[in-house]
C-alpha positions as CSV (number, residue, x, y, z in Angstrom):
1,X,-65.8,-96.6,9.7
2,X,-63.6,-96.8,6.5
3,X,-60.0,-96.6,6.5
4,X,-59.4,-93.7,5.0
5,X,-62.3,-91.9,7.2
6,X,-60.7,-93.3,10.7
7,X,-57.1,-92.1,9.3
8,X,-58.9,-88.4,8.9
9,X,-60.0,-88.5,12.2
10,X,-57.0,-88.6,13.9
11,X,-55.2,-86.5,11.7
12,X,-57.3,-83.7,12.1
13,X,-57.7,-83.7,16.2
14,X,-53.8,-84.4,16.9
15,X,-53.6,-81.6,14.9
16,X,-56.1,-79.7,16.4
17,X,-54.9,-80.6,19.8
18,X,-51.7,-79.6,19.1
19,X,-52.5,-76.3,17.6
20,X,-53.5,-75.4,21.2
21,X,-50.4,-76.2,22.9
22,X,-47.0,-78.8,22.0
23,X,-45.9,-78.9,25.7
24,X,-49.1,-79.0,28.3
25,X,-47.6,-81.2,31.3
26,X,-47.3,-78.0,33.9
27,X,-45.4,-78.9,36.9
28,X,-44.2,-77.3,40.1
29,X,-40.9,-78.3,41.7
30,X,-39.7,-79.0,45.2
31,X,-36.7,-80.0,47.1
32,X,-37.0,-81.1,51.0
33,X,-33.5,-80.7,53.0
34,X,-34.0,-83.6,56.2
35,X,-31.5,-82.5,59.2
36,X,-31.5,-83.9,62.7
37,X,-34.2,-82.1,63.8
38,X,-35.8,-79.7,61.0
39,X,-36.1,-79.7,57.1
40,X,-35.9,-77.0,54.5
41,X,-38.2,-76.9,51.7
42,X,-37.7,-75.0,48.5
43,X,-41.0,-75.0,46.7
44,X,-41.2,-73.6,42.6
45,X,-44.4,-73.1,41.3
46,X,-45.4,-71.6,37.6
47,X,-45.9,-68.0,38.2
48,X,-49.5,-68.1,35.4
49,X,-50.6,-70.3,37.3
50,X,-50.1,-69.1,40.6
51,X,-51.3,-65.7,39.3
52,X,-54.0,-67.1,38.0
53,X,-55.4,-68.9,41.0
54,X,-54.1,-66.2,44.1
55,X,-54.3,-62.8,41.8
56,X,-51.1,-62.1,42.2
57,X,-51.0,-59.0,40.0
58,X,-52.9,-56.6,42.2
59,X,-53.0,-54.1,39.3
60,X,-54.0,-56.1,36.2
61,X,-51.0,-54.5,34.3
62,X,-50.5,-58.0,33.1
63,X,-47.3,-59.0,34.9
64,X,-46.6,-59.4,38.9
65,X,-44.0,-57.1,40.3
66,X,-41.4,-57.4,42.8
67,X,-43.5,-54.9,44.8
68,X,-46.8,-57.4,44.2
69,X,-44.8,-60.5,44.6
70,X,-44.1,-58.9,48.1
71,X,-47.2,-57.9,49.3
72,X,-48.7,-61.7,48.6
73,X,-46.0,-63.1,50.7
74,X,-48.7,-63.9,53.9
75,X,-51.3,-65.6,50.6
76,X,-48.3,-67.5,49.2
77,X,-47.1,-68.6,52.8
78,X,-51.1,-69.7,53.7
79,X,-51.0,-71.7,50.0
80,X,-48.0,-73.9,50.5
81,X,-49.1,-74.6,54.2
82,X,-52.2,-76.0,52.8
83,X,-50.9,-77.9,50.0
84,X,-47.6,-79.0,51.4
85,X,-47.8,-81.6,54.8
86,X,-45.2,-82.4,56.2
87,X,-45.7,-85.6,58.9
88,X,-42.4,-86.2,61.1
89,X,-42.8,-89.6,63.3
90,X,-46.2,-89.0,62.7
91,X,-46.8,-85.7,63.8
92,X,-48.1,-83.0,61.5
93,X,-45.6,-80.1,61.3
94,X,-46.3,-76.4,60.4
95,X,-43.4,-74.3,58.5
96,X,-42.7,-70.5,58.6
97,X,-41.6,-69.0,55.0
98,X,-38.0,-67.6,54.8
99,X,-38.3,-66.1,51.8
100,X,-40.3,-65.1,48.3
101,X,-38.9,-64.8,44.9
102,X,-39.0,-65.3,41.2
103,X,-37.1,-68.0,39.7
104,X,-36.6,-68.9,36.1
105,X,-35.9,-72.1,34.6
106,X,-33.8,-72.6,31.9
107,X,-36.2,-72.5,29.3
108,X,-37.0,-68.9,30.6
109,X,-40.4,-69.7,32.2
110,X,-41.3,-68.3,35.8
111,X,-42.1,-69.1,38.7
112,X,-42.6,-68.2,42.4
113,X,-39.5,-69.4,44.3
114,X,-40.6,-70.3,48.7
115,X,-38.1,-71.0,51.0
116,X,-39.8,-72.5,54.2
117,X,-38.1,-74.2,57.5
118,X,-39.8,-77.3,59.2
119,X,-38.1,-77.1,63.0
120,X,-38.5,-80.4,65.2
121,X,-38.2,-80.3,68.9
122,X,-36.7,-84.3,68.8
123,X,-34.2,-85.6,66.2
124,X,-36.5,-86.9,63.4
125,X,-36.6,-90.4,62.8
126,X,-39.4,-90.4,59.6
127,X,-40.8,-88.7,57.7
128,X,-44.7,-88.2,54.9
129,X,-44.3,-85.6,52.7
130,X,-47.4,-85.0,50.6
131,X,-48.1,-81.7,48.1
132,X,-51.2,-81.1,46.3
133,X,-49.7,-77.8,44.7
134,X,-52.2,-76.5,41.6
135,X,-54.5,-79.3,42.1
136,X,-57.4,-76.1,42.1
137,X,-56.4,-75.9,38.6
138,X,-55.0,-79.6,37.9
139,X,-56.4,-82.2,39.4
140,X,-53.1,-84.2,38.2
141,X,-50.8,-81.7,38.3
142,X,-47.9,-83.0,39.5
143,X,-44.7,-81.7,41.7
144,X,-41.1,-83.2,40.6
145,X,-39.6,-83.4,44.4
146,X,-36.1,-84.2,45.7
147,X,-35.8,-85.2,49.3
148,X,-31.9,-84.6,50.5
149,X,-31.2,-86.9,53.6
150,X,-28.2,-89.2,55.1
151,X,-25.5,-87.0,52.6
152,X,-27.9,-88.8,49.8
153,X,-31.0,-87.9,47.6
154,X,-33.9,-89.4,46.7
155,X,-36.1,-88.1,43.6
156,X,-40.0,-88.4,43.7
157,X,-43.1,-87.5,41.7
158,X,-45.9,-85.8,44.1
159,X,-49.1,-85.9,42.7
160,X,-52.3,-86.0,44.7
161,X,-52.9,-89.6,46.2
162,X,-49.1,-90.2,46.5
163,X,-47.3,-89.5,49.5
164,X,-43.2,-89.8,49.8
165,X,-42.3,-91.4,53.2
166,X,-39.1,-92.8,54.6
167,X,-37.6,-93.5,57.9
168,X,-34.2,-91.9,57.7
169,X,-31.1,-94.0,57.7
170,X,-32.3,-96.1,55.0
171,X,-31.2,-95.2,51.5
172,X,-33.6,-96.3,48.3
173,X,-32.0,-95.0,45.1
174,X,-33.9,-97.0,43.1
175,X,-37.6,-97.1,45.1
176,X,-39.0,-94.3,42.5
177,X,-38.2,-95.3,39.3
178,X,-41.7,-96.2,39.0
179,X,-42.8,-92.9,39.8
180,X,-40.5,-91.3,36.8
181,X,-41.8,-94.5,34.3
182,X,-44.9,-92.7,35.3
183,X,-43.8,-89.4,34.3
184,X,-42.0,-90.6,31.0
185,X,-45.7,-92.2,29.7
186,X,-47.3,-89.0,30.2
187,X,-44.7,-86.5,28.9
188,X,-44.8,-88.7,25.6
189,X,-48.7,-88.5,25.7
190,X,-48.5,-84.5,26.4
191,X,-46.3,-84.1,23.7
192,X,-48.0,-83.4,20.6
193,X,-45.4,-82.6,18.8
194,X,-43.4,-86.1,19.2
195,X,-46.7,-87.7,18.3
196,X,-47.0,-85.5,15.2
197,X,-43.6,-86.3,14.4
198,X,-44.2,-90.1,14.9
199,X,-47.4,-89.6,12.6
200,X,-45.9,-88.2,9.7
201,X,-42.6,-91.0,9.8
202,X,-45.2,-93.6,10.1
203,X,-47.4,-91.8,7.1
204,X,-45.5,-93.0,4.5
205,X,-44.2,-96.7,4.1
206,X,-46.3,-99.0,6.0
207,X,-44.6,-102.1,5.9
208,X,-43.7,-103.8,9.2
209,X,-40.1,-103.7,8.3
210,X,-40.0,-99.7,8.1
211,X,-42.1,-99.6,10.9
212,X,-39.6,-101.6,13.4
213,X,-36.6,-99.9,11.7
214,X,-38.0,-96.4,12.1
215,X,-39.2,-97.2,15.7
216,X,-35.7,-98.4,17.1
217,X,-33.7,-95.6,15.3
218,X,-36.0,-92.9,16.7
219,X,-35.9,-94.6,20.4
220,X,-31.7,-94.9,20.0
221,X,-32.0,-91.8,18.9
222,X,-33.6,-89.9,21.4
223,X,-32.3,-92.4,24.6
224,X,-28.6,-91.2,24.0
225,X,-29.8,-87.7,23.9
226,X,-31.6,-88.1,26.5
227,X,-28.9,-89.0,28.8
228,X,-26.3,-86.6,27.4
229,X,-28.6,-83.8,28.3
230,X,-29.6,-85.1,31.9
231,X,-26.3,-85.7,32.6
232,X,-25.4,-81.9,31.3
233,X,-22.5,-83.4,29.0
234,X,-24.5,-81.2,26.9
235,X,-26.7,-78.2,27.1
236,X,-27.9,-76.7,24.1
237,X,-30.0,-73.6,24.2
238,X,-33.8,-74.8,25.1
239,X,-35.7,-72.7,22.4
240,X,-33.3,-73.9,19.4
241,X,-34.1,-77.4,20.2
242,X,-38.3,-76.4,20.0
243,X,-37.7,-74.9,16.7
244,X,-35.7,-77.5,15.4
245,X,-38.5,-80.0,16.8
246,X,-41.1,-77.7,14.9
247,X,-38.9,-77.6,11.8
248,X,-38.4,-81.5,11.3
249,X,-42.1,-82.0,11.9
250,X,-42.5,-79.6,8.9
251,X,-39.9,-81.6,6.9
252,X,-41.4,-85.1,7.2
253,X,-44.7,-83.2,6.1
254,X,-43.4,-82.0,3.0
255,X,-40.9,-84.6,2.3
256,X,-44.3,-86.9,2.8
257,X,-45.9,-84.6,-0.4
258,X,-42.8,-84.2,-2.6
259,X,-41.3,-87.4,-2.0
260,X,-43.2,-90.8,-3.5
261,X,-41.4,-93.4,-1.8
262,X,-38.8,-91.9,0.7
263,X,-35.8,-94.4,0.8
264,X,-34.0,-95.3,4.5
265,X,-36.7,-93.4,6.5
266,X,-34.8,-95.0,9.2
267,X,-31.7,-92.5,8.9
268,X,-34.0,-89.2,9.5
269,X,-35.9,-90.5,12.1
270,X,-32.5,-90.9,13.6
271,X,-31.2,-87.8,13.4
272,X,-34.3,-86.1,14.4
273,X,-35.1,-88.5,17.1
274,X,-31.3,-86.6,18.7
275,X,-33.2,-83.3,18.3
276,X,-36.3,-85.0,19.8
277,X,-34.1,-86.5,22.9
278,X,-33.4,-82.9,23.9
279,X,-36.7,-82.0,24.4
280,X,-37.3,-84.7,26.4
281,X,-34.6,-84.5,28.5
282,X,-35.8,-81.1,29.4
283,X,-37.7,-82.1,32.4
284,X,-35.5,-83.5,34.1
285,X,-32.5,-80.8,33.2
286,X,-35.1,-78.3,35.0
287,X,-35.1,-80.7,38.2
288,X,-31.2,-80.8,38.4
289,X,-31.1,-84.2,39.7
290,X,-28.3,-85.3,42.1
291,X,-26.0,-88.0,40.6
292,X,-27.2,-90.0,43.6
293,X,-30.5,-90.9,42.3
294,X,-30.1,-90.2,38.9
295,X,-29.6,-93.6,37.5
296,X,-32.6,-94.6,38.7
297,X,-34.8,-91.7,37.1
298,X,-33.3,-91.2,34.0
299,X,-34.2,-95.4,34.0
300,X,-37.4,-94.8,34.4
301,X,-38.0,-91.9,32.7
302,X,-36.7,-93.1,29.2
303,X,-39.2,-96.7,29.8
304,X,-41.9,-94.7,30.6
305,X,-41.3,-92.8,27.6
306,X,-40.5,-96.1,25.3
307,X,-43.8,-97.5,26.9
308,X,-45.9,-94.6,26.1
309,X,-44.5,-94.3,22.6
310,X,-45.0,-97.9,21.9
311,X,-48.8,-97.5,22.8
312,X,-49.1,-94.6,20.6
313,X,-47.9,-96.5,17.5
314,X,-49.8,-99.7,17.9
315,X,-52.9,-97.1,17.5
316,X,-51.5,-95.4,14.4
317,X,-50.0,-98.7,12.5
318,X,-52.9,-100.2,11.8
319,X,-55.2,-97.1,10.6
320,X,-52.3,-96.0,8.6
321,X,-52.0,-99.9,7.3
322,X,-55.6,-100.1,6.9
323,X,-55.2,-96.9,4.8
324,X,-52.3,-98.3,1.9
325,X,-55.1,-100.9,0.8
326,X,-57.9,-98.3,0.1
327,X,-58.2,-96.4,-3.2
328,X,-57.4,-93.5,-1.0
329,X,-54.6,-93.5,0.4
330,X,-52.7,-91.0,-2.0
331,X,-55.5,-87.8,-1.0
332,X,-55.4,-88.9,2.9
333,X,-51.9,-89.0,3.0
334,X,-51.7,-85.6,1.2
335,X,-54.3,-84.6,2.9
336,X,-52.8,-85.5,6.6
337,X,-48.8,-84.3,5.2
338,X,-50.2,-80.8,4.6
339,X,-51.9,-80.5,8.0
340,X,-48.6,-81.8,9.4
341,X,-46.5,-79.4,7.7
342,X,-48.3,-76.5,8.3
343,X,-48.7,-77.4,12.0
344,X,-45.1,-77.4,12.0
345,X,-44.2,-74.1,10.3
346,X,-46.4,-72.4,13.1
347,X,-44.8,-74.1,15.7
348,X,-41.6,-72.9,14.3
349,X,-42.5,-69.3,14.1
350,X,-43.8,-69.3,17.5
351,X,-40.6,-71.0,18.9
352,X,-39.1,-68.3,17.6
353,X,-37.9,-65.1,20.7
């Protein structure tokens, strides 16, 4: 397939993809508190999908009451006994549900908050915790866990397949970082709108030296806001950093039509890549890591992401490379800046409350 045709291709269905959705990794949350002899669970689960899946909203008015949210208390209590196991030295355990409620994150998206308690008749020794929570609807979706024990904390990806066990006493702060590595790769592939972004730097000036320039100031970028946010030196206010995202997508569209030969491409990916760090980091803001285990995740987290973006741009250097030696490369690339542009001017309008 000719350059020009291949460079099309992907133009149009990362645009078309993205159309549908910027931000499609759903997840759940979870924290398990390990005592001498019980463990309390605090499970979060997106309220869509939970309404989706249990029919929560009882009158089809559209949204699930308090009343509702109530009266499903015995369906929610039978879901997370199914899809949460809890093992303690070996031995399955059952839990009883405290209490039901809705919890937002800070993004303003809700969910269904369940407080359960795990008793033990014996102090516990060890522990297998495993959740399959919205597996019905996502085989792969996964559930960002904290386990609290020994006056420590130990972060963990569920996801169906893996299950989190530890014989307490022993302390692993850095025993998940693969886990988050994990998490980082796919959060990069989920989000479209960093790959847009990435697409439209990459669109214009092809030359390895932009390309390694661009690259590195975009990952400097993004790492130091990456940790600022995680570490809540700052917080800025979740739906101004999606517009801006939106917005700088949009720019390096039309700076890609209006501009021949952009000069120190480097410097904008820069300072977008510290708008683009934000929206990364929001993840793991919503999990509220402990300082504990932090280290370790935010570690992983920022490879996985460098490792995912890395494989993205080996695919798109070479199309685009292939492109600047075809007499087409001026329509494509106008072609592929207008798609991007416009993609980002909806974004931006939807991001807007």
């Amino acid at each position: 397939m000719p350059a020009f045709k291949q460079l099309l291709v992907v133009a149009f269905l990362v645009a078309v993809t993205a159309a549908v959705d910027a931000h499609s990794l759903s997840v759940s949350y979870a924290q398990f508190s390990i005592g001498d002899r019980g463990i309390g669970a605090v499970v979060r689960i997106p309220l869509d999908d939970l309404d989706l899946l249990l029919r929560l909203d009882g009158d089809l008015d559209g949204q699930v009451s308090d009343a509702e949210l109530a009266a499903s208390r015995a369906t929610l209590a039978g879901y997370v006994a199914r899809h949460v196991t809890v093992d303690v030295d070996g031995a399955p355990m059952g839990a009883s549900v405290d209490r039901v409620a809705f919890w937002r994150d800070p993004a303003g998206f809700a969910y269904v908050e369940i407080d359960a308690r795990i008793a033990a008749a014996t102090p516990i020794h060890s522990v297998a915790i495993e959740t399959t929570l919205l597996v019905d609807l996502y085989p792969r979706h996964k559930t960002l866990g904290e386990i609290v024990a020994n006056g420590g904390s130990d972060p963990f990806v569920f996801e169906p397949g893996r299950v989190y066990r530890r014989e307490i006493g022993a302390r692993r702060s850095w025993r998940t970082a693969a886990s988050f590595v994990r998490l980082g790769i796919e959060h990069i592939f989920t989000g479209y709108d960093h790959i847009l972004f990435l697409f439209g730097l990459l669109l214009v000036g092809t030359g390895l030296r932009n390309l390694v320039a661009v690259v590195t100031s975009f990952t400097v970028a993004h790492s130091v806001t990456l940790a600022l946010t995680t570490l809540r030196a700052v917080e800025p206010v979740p739906w101004t950093i999606e517009a801006a995202i939106a917005l700088s997508i949009a720019y390096i569209g039309f700076e890609n039509l209006f501009v021949r030969n952009p000069r120190y491409r480097w410097k904008i990916a820069f300072l977008f890549g510290l708008v683009h760090g934000f929206g990364f980091a929001a993840i793991l803001r919503d999990m509220d890591l402990p300082r504990g285990g932090l280290a370790a995740s935010l570690f992983g987290f920022n490879a996985g992401v460098e490792l995912g973006q890395l494989a993205i741009v080996s695919v798109m250097y070479p199309v685009i490379a292939a492109l600047s030696r075809t007499p087409h490369r001026v329509l494509v690339t106008r072609v592929a800046s207008s798609i991007i542009a416009a993609v980002g001017l909806v974004w931006f309008y939807q991001r807007i409350p």
